[in-house]
C-alpha positions as CSV (number, residue, x, y, z in Angstrom):
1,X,-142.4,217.0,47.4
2,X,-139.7,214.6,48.0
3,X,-140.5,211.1,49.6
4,X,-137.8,210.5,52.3
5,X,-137.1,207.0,52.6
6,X,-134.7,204.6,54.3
7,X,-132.9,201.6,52.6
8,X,-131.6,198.4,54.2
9,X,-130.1,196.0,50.7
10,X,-133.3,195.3,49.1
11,X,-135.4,196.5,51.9
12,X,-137.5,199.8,51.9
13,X,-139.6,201.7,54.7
14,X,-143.3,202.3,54.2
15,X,-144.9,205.5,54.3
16,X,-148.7,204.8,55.2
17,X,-150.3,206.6,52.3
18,X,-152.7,208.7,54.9
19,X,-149.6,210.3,56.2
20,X,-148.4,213.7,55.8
21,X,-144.6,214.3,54.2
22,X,-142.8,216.8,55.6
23,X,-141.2,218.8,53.0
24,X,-137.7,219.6,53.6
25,X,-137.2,221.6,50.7
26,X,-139.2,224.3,51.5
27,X,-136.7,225.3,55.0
28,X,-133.9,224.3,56.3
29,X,-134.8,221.0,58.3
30,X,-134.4,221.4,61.8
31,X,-131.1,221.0,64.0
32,X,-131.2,217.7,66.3
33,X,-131.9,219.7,69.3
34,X,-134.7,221.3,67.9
35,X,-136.3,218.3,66.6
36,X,-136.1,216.9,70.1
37,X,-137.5,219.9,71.9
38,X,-140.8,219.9,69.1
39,X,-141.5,215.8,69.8
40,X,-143.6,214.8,72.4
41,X,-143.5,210.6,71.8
42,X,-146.2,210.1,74.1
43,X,-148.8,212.6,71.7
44,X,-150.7,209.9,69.6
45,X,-151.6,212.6,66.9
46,X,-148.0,213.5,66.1
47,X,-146.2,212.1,63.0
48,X,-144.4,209.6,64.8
49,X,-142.7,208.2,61.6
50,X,-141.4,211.8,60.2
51,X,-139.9,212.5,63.3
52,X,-138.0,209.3,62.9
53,X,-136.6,209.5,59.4
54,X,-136.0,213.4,60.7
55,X,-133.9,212.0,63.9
56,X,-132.1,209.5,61.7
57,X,-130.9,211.7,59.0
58,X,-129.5,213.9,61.8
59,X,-127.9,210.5,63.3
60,X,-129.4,210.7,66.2
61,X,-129.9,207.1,66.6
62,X,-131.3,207.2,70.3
63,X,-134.4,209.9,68.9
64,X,-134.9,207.4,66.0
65,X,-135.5,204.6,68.1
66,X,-138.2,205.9,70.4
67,X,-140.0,207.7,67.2
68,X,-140.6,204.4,65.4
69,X,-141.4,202.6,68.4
70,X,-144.0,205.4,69.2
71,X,-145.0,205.4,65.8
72,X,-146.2,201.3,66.4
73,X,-147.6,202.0,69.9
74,X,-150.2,204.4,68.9
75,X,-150.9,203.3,65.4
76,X,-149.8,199.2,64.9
77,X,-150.8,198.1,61.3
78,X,-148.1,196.3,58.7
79,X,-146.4,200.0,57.4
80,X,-145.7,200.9,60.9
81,X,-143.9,197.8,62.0
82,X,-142.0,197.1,58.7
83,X,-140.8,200.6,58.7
84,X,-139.1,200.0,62.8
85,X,-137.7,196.7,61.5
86,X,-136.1,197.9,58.9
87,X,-134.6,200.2,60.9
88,X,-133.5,197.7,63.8
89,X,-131.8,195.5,60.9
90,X,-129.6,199.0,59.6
91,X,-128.7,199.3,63.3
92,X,-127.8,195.4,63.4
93,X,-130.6,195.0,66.1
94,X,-132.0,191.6,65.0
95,X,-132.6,189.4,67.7
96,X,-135.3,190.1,70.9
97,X,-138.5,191.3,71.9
98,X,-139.2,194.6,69.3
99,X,-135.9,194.0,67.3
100,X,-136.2,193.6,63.1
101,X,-137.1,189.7,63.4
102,X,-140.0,189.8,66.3
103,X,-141.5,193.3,64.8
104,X,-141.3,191.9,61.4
105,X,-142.9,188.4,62.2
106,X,-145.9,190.8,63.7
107,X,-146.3,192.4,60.3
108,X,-146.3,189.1,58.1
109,X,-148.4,187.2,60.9
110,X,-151.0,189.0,62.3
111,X,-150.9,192.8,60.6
112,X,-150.3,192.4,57.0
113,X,-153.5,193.4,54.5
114,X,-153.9,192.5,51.1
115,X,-152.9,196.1,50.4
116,X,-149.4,195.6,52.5
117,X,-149.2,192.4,51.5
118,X,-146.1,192.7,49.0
119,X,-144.2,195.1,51.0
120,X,-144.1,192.9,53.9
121,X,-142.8,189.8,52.0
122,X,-140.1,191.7,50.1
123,X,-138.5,193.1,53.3
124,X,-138.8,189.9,55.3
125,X,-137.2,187.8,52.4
126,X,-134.9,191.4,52.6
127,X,-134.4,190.5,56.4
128,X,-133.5,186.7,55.8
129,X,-131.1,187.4,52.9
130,X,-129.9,189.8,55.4
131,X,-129.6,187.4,58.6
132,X,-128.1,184.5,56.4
133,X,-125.3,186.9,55.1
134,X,-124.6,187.5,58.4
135,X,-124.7,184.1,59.5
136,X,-127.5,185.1,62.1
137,X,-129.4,181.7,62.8
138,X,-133.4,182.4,62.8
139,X,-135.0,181.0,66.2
140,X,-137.0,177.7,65.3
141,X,-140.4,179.6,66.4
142,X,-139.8,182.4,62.9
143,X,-139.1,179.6,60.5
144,X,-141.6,178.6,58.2
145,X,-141.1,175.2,57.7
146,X,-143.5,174.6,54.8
147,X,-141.4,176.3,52.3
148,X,-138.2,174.6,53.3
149,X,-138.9,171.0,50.9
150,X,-136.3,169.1,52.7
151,X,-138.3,166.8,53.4
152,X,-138.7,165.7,50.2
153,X,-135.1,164.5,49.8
154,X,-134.4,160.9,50.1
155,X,-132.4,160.0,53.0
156,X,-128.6,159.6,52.1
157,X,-129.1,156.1,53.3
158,X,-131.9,155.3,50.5
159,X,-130.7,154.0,47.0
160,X,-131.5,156.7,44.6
161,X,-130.1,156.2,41.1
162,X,-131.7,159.5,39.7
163,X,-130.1,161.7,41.7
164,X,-127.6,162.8,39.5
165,X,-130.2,164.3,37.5
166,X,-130.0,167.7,39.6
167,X,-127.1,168.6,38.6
168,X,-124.8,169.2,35.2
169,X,-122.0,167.6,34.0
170,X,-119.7,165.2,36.7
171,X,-119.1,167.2,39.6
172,X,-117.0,165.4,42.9
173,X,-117.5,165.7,46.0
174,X,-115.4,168.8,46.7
175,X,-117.3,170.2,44.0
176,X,-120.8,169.5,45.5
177,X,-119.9,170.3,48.8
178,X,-118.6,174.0,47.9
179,X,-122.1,174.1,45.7
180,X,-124.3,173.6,48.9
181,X,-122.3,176.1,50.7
182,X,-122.7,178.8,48.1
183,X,-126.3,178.0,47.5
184,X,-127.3,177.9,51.3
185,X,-125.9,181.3,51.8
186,X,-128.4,182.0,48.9
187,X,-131.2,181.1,50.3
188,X,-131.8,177.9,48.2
189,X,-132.1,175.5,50.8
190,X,-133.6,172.8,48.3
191,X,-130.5,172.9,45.7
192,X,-128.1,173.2,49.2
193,X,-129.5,170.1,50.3
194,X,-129.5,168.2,47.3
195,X,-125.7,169.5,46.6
196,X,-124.8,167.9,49.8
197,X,-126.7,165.1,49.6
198,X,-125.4,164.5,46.1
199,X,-121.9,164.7,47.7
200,X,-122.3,161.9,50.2
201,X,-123.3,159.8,47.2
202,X,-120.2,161.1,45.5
203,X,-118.0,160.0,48.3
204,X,-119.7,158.6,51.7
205,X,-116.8,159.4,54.1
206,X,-116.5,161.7,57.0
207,X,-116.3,165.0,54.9
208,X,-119.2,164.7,53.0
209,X,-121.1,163.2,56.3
210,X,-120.4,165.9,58.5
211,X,-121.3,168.3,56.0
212,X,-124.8,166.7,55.4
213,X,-125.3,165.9,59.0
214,X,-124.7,169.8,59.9
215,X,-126.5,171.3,57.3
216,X,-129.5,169.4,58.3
217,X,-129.0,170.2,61.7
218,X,-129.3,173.7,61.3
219,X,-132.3,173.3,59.0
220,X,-133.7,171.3,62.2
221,X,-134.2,168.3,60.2
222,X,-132.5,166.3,63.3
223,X,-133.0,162.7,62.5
224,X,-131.3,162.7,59.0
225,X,-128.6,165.3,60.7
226,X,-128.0,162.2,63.5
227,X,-128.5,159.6,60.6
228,X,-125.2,161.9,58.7
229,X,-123.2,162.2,62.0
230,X,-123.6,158.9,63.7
231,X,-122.7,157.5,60.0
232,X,-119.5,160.1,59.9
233,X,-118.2,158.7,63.2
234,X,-118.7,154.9,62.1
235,X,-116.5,155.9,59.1
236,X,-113.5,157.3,60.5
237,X,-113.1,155.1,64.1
238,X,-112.5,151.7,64.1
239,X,-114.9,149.1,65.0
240,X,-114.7,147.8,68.4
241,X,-114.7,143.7,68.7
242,X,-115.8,142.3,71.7
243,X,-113.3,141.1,74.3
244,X,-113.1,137.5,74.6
245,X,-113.4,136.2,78.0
């Protein structure tokens, strides 16, 4: 029998192991009409979840939808919900009540088993590496702020003479800025942070400021971000004497 399964980068749908696999090499799988006309999505016994992979392999997008939907309303466990938001994030869906981010949040919070317990973190880290290549910012109230360790980086603004120790060899600033890009579109926010923090040491000037100052900012890390910027515009407009009356 061959396991039908859909694939989003490193991302893979789960098949609850209690449910039945069609097999499609036994007959001709039906034509899109025909699916349609068999599926009742309101009938809680059906198999919501072959329907869908049925309705998407005919690209009938619409039919897929409402089959993975139905296949969380009447059964809501970890398999269920990781398998709809996996397909919301092939159909770019990401953002929204029952798009890839909320559904998947469900399954990590409040539905994930020891038993579903790996398949849940591999496709969310799937869904972030997806989001972040994308350039899709992740609402404050998905981000799990324990695991960022910004916080433990010095503030730009405290003498640190062992800072050069992250990193090899005598890299400038332009170097160290273009290494925090690349590694925050990784996914390391640590070495990110450090790469532009290490590049405001480098060079403290308006580059390297604005660089720190927005990075933090979208890490929500606001009081170093307004530390950078503030320090940014000091460095590039002149100081203001008082007049003399």
């Amino acid at each position: 029998m061959r396991a039908v399964r859909l694939l989003a980068l490193a991302c893979v749908l789960a098949r609850p192991q209690a449910e039945e696999v069609l097999d499609w090499d036994e007959e001709e799988p039906a034509g899109e009409d025909e699916a349609a006309a068999a599926y009742d999505c309101d009938e809680p016994s059906a198999d919501h979840t072959s329907f869908a992979i049925a309705f998407e392999e005919a690209g009938d997008h619409e039919g897929a939808t409402k089959a993975f939907e139905a296949a969380v309303r009447h059964n809501r466990n970890a398999h269920t919900l990781v398998n709809l938001g996996v397909f919301m994030m092939r159909r770019r869906r990401f953002l929204g009540k029952g798009e890839a981010l909320d559904v998947m949040h469900q399954a990590r919070t409040r539905h994930r088993t020891p038993e579903s317990s790996k398949l849940v973190q591999e496709n969310w880290e799937g869904l972030m590496q997806t989001m972040r290549a994308l350039d899709i910012d992740v609402p404050e109230r998905y981000r799990d702020k324990s695991r960022t360790g910004l916080a433990g980086l010095r503030s730009f603004s405290v003498p640190d003479p062992q800072w050069q120790a992250w990193f090899d060899g005598d890299e400038g600033q332009a170097e160290l800025i273009a290494r925090g890009i690349e590694l925050d579109k990784a996914g390391d926010v640590v070495g990110a942070g450090r790469a532009f923090l290490g590049a405001v040491r480098t060079q403290t000037d308006a580059h390297s400021l604005v660089n720190l100052g927005v990075f933090m900012m979208r890490r929500r890390h606001f009081t170093e971000a307004l530390k950078a910027l503030c320090k940014s515009c000091d460095s590039v407009c002149p100081t203001i004497s008082p007049a003399v009356v």
